[in-house]
N, C-alpha and C positions, 0 to 999 in steps of 0.2 A: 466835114473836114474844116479844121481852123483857115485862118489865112497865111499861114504855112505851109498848109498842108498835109502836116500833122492828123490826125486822128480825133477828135473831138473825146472831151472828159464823157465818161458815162456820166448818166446824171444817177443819183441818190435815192432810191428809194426807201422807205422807212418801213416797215414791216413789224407792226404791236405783234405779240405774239409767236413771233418769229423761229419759238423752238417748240411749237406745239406742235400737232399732229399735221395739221393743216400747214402751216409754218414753214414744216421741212420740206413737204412739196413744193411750196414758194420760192423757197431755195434753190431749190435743186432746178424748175423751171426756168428760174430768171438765170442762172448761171448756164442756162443750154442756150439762151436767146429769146426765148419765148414771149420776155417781154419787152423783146425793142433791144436800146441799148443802157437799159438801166440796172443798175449795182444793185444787189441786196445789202442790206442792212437790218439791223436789229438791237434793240437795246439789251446791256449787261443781266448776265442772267438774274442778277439781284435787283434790279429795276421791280419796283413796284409803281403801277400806273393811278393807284390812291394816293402816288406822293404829289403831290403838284409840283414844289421845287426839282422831283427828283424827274419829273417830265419836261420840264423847265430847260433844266440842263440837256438832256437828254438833245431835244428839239434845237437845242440853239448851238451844242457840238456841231451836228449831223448835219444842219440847213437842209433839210431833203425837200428833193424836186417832186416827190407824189407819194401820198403815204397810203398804205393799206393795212386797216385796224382790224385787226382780228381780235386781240388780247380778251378773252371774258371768262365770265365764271360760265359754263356750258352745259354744264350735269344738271339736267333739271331735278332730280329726289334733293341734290345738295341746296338747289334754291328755295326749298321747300324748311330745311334743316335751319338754313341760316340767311333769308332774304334780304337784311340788312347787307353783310355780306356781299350778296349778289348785286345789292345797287351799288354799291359804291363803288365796283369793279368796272360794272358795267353800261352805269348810267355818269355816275360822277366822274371816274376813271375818262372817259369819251370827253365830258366837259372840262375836265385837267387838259385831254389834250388838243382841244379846240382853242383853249384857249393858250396855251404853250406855243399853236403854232402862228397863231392874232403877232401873239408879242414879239416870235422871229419873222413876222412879214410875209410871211410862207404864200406864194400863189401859183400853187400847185395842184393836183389835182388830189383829193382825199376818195378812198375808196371806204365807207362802211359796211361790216360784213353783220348783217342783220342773221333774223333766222323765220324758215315758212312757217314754224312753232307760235308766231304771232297771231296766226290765225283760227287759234283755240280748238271747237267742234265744229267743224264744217258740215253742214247738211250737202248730204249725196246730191239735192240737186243742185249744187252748185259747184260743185268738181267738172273739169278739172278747175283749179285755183288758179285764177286771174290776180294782176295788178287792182281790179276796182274791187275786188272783196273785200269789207271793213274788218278790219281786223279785231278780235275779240279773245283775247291772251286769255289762258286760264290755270297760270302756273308764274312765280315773282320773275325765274327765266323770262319767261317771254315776254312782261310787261316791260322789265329793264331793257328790254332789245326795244321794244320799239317805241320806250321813251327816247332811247338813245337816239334812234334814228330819225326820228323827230327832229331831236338839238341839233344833229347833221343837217339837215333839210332847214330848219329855221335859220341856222348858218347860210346856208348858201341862199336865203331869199334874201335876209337883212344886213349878211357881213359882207359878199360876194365873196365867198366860196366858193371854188368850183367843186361841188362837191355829190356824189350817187349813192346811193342805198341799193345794196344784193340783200332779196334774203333766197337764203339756201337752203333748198330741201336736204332730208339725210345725205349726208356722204359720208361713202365709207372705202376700207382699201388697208393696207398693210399697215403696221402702225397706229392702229386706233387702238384705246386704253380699254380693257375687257370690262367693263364698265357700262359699256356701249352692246348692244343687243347682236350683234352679227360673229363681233370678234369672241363675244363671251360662247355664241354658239359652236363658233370656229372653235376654239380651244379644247372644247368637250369632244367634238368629233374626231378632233388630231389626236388627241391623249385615248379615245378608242380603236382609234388605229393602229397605234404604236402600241395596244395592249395595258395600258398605264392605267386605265377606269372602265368598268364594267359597261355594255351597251346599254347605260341611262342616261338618259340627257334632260337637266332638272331644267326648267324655261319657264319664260313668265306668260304671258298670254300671246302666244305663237300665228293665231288667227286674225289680228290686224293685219291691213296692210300700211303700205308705207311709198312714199317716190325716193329710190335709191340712186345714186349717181356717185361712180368710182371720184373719190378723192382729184385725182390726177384731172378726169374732165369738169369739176369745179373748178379748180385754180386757171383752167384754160381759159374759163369763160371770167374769172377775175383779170386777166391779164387781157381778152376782149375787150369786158368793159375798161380798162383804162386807156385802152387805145382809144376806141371808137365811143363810146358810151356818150349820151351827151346828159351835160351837167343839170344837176336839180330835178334828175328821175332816180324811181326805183324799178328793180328790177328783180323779177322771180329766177333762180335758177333753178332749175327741175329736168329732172329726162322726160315726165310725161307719161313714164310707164307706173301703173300700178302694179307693186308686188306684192304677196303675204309671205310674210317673215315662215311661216311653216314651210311654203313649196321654196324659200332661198335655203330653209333645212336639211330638208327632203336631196337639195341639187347639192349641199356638200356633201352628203351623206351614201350621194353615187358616186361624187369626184373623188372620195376616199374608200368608197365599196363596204361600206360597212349596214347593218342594220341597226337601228334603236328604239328602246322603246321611249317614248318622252312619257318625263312627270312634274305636274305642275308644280312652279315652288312658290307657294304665294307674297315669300319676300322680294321676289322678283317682278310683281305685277306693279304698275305704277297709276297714282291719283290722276284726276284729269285725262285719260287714254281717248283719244280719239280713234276709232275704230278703224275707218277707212280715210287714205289723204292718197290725193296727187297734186302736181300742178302741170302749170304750162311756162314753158320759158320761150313762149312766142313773142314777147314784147322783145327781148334781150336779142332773141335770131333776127329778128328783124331790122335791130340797130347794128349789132355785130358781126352776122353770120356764125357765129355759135351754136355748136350742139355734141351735146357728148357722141362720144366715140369708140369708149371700150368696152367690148360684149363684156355683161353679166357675168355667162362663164371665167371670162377672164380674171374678174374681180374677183371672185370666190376661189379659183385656185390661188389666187397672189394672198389671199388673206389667211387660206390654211396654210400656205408657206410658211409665212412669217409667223404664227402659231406651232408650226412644227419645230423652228429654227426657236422659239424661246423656249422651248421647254428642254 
């Protein structure tokens, strides 16, 4: 409360990214409360984070009290297409706006949203994936993350920054762009339900697995970390559970009742595939009390939803 009385201003949060996938849950979260008493924000949809002047402005409108950087290039086949591209998005982009926020004095808390993709081909004996794993990218994505997050951390030793690194296992949930392996599955199975495509379902290599966490319980544990997190750590977000992408198949495929036959489509296999991944987000519970929350099942009905409802 002021010394009035009054109410105190929400403070400002910045949010790169803000109308992505990830983005809109951010929203929708910080407008429930979830994170304290702080405003969302986000820059103009024509904002590009390559522009330095046009982060510049952005930064020195806004004055925000804590920013959390999602904004990247995220597709990793596209990194592969055009890596120039992806650094400059996602490596320079981040230095645009470290340094946008230097020049409006900003001493606030920054959140960057790395990714567990930094961690290349993990040998089985070393799952689940810890904070001490060296990380060893093996795709332009995942080098750009974790240069970036790097320049975040080199900030906060020598600028004082207060500043944390997430990197995030898959997450997935309503709203991911069919692009993405679960939602592409989803769509096939919805459009065999509804009669719309014959029971084939074309997939790329099904038998990986993966550490999956609903969209919704990531953003919880971003909103964690910005409360409690303490500064100049990074931190794994992960459920912990390993799945393969066939048996999350197999459970749409009963959630909709249908049978299929799968066939492989080899445009859909990708370079550098790591077999098997999980991690741990024991460092994270441990400073936060964080841990996801919404059963599996749940995920997978909310995502053939929203694939039913676009078609």
């Amino acid at each position: 409360m002021s010394a009035a009385g009054a109410p105190s201003a929400p403070r400002r949060l910045l949010v790169t990214g803000g109308s992505g996938f990830v983005g809109r849950y951010v929203e929708a979260a910080v407008r429930a409360g979830h994170f304290g008493d702080y405003e969302f924000h986000t820059p103009d949809q024509g904002w590009d984070i390559r522009d330095a002047e046009a982060v510049n402005r952005a930064v020195e409108e806004l004055r925000p009290h804590a920013v959390l950087h999602l904004a990247a290039q995220s597709f990793v086949p596209r990194s592969f297409e055009d890596p120039r591209e992806t650094f400059e998005i996602n490596t320079l982009g981040t230095l645009n706006l470290l340094q946008a926020l230097k020049r409006a004095g900003f001493d606030g808390r920054l959140l960057y949203i790395s990714s567990g993709d930094v961690y290349g081909q993990v040998d089985e004996a070393q799952m689940p994936v810890t904070e001490a794993l060296m990380p060893a990218p093996r795709n332009p994505y995942a080098v750009s993350k974790l240069a970036a997050e790097q320049l975040c951390l080199q900030w906060q030793r020598s600028e004082g920054l207060d500043a944390i690194v997430l990197r995030p296992f898959n997450h997935i949930g309503p709203g991911q762009g069919r692009q993405f392996v679960l939602p592409a599955l989803a769509s096939q199975v919805a459009a065999i339900a509804q009669g719309r495509q014959a029971p084939v379902i074309d997939a790329g290599d099904i038998d990986t697995t993966r550490d999956f966490t609903d969209v919704r319980d990531i953003v919880a544990a971003y909103a964690a970390a910005l409360r409690d997190g303490e500064s100049g750590q990074l931190y794994l977000v992960a459920s912990g559970v390993e799945r393969k992408v066939r048996d999350l198949l197999e459970a749409m495929c009963r959630i909709e009742g249908v049978q299929v036959e799968v066939r492989q489509d080899p445009a859909k296999l990708r370079r550098a595939e790591q077999r098997r991944m999980v991690g741990s987000a024991g460092a994270l519970r441990a400073a936060t009390g964080w841990a996801p929350r919404i059963p599996m099942e749940q995920t997978l009905q909310d995502i053939l939803l929203d694939q039913r409802n676009q078609s």
